[in-house]
C-alpha positions as CSV (number, residue, x, y, z in Angstrom):
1,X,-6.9,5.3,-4.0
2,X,-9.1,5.0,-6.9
3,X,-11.4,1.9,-6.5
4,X,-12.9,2.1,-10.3
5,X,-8.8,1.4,-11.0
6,X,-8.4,-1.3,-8.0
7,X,-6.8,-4.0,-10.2
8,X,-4.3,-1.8,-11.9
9,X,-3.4,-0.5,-8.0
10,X,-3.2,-3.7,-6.9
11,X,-0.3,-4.7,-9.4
12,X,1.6,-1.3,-8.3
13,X,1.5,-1.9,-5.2
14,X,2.7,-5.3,-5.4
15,X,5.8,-3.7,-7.7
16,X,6.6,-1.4,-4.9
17,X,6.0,-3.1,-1.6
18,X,7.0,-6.3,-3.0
19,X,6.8,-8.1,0.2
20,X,3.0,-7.9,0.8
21,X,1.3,-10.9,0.0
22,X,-1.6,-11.0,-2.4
23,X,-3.8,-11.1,0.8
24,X,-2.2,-8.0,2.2
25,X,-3.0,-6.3,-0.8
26,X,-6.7,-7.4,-1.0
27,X,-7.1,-6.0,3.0
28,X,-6.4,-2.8,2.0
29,X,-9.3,-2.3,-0.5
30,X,-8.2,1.1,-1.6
31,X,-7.2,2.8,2.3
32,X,-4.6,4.6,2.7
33,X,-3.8,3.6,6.3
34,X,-4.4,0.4,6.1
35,X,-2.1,0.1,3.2
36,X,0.6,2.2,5.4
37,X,-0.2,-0.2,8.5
38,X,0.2,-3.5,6.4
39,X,3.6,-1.7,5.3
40,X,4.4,-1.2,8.6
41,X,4.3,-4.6,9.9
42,X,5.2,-5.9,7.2
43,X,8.3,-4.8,6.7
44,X,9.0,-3.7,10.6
45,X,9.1,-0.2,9.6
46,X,8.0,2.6,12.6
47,X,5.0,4.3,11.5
48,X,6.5,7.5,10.3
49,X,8.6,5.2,7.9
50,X,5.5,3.5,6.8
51,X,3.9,6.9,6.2
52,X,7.1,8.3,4.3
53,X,7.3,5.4,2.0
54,X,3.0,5.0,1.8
55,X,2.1,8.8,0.9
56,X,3.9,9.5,-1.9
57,X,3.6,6.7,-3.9
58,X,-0.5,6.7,-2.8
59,X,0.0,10.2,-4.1
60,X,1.1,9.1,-7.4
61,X,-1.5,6.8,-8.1
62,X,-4.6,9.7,-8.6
């Protein structure tokens, strides 16, 4: 995920994994896995689910 674009990523990833708080968001600071592991507990997904829903909307953010 693009750092230089953090802020803008930040509100996109709030659209789509609504459920993350503000503080989830800030912990993942642009990783891919740590967004995918705050999606998994989160939302009690396994972590194949997390990675399905994670990779291609991290995909569409470059």
């Amino acid at each position: 995920m693009n750092n230089e674009k953090w802020p803008e990523v930040k509100l996109k990833i709030k659209e789509k994994f609504s459920k993350l708080s503000d503080r989830d968001i800030d912990g993942v600071k642009g990783s891919i896995d740590k967004l995918t592991s705050k999606v998994e507990n989160v939302y009690h997904y396994t972590k194949g689910k997390a990675q399905t829903e994670c990779k291609p909307f991290t995909a569409s953010l470059s």
